[in-house]
C-alpha positions as MATLAB code, in Angstrom:
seq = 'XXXXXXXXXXXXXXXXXXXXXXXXXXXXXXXXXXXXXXXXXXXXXXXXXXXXXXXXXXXXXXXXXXXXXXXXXXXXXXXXXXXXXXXXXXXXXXXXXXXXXXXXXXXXXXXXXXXXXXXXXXXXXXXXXXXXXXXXXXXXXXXXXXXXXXXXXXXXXXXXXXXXXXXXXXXXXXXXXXXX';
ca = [
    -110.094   40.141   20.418;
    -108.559   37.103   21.172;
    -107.430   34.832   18.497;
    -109.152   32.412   16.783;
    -109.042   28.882   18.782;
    -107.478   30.195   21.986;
    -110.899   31.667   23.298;
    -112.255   30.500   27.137;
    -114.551   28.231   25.587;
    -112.369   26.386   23.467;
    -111.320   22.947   24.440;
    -108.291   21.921   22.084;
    -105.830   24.027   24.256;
    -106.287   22.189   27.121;
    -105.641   18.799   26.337;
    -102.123   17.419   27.127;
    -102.314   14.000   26.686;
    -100.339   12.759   23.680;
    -102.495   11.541   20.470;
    -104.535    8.149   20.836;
    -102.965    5.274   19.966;
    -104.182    1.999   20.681;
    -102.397   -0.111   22.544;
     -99.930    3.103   23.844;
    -101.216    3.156   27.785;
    -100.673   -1.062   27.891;
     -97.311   -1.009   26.154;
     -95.952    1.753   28.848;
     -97.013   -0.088   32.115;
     -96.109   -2.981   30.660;
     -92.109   -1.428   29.335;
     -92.256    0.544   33.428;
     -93.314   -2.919   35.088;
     -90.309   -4.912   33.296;
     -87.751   -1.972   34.338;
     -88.607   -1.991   38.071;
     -88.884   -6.005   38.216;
     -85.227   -5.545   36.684;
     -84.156   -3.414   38.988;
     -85.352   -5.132   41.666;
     -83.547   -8.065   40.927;
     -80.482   -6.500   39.614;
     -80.771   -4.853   43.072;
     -80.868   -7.714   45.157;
     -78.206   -9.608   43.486;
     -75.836   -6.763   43.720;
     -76.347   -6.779   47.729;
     -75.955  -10.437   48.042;
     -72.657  -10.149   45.814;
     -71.195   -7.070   47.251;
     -68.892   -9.375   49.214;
     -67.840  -11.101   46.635;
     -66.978   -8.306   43.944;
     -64.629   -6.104   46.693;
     -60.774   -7.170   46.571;
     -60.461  -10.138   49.076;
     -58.709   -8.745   52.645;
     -55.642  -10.677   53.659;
     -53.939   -9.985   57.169;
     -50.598   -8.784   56.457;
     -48.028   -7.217   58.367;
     -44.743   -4.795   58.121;
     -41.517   -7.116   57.839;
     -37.992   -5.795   58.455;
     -34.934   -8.103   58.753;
     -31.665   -8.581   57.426;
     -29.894  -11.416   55.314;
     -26.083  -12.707   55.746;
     -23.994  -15.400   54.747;
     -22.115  -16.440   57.548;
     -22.105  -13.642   59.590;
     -21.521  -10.914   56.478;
     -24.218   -9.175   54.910;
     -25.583   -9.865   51.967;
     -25.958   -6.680   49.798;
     -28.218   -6.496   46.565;
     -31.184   -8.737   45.452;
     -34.235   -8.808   46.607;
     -36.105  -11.409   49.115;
     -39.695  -12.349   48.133;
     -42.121  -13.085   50.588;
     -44.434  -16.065   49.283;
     -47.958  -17.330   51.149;
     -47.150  -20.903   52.435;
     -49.489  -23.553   53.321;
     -52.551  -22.040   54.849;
     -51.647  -18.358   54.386;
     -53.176  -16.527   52.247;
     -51.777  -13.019   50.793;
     -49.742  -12.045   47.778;
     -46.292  -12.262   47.064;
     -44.375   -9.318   48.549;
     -41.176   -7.721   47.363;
     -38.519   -5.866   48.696;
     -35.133   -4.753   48.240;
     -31.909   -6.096   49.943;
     -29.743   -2.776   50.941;
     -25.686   -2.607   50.994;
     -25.882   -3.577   55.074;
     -28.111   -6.944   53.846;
     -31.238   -5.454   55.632;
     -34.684   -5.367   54.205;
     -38.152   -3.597   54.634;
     -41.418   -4.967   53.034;
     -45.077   -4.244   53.900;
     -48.006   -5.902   53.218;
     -46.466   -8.896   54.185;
     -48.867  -11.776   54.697;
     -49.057  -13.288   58.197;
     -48.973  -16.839   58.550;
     -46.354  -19.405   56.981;
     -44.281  -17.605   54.327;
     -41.288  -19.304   52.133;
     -38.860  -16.993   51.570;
     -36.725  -16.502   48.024;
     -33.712  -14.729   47.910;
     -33.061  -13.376   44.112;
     -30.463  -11.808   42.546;
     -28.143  -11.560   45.310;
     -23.973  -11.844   44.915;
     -23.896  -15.029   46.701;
     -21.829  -18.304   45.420;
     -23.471  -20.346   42.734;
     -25.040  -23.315   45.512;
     -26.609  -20.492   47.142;
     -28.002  -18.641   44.521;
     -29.964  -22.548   43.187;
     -30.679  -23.572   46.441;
     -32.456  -20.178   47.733;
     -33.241  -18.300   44.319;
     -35.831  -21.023   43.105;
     -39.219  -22.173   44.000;
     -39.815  -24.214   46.007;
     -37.492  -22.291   47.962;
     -36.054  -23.956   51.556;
     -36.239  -21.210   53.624;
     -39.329  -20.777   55.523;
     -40.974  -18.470   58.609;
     -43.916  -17.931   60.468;
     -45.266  -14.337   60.598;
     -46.615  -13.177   63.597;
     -49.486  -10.580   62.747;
     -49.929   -8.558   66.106;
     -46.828   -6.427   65.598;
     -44.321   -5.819   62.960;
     -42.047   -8.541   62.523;
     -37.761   -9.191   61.933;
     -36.619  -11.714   60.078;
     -32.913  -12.508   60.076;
     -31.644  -15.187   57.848;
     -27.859  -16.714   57.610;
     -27.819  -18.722   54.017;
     -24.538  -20.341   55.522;
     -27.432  -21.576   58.303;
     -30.274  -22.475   56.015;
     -27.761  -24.426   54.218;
     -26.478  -26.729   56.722;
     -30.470  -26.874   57.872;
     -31.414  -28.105   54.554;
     -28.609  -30.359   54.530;
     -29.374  -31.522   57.521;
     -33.454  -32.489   56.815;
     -32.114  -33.543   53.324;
     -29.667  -36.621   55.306;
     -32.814  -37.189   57.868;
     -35.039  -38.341   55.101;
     -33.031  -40.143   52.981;
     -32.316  -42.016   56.667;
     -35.565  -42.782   57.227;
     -36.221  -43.874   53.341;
     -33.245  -46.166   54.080;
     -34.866  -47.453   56.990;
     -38.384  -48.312   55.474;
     -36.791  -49.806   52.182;
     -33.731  -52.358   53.296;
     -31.328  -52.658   50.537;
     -32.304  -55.905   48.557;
     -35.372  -56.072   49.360;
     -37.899  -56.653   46.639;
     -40.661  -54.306   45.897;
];
């Protein structure tokens, strides 16, 4: 004999729906039409931002060279690459070896100064290519890895050199005694 309330006739058993309550079957579509209107528009923006939210790509390059000062190599310190006007990248690193050469990758390509820190060079050196804005300057060719060879003794007399043209041409747009 079966037990009492569980017979084939007996209806309580087979309903699975919770308890009625009013308002219940309104407040559900309405709480599961809110979360898929969110997540549609959650969705969307996400897809139109994905660009946006990635780490930006620079074109970069590897970058091997060496650095001297007139005609002897430069050993220790490091040369920093920086992004110039126009080129955009981070600022690279790398470490000047005993011989004066480098390596750096990730180097970006474009206009680059160039900063030469911590190196055993003479005092004038050291403030004229350890600071920003440094004078020493290259273009980086992106299609294959690129050398760099820099003489400070070079730069120097360069930057001397651009230094004497300007104050020339100051000279010749403001004639002494003149008034302002």
């Amino acid at each position: 004999m079966p037990a009492a309330g569980v017979g084939h006739g007996d209806d309580r058993l087979r309903c699975a729906r919770p308890p009625v309550c009013p308002g219940w079957p309104s407040v559900r579509l309405r709480f599961s039409w809110r979360v898929r209107a969110l997540s549609v528009v959650l969705g969307l923006l996400a897809a139109g931002c994905s660009e946006e939210l990635g780490p930006e790509r620079f074109a970069t390059t590897h970058v091997s060279g060496r650095i001297s000062l007139g005609g002897k190599a430069v050993g220790g310190g490091f040369v920093d690459f920086l992004p110039g006007q126009g080129t955009r990248g981070n600022i690279r690193s790398a470490r000047i070896r005993d011989d004066g050469t480098f390596e750096a990758d990730r180097v970006p390509v474009g206009l680059v100064a160039i900063r030469i820190v911590g190196a055993p060079v003479p005092p004038q050196y050291a403030l004229l290519f350890g600071r920003f804005p440094t004078r020493i300057t290259r273009t980086i060719a992106g299609d294959r890895a690129a050398a760099v060879e820099i003489d400070l003794a070079e730069e120097a007399a360069r930057d001397r050199a651009e230094a004497n043209a300007r104050l020339e041409e100051y000279r010749a747009n403001h004639p002494a005694g003149a008034s302002p």
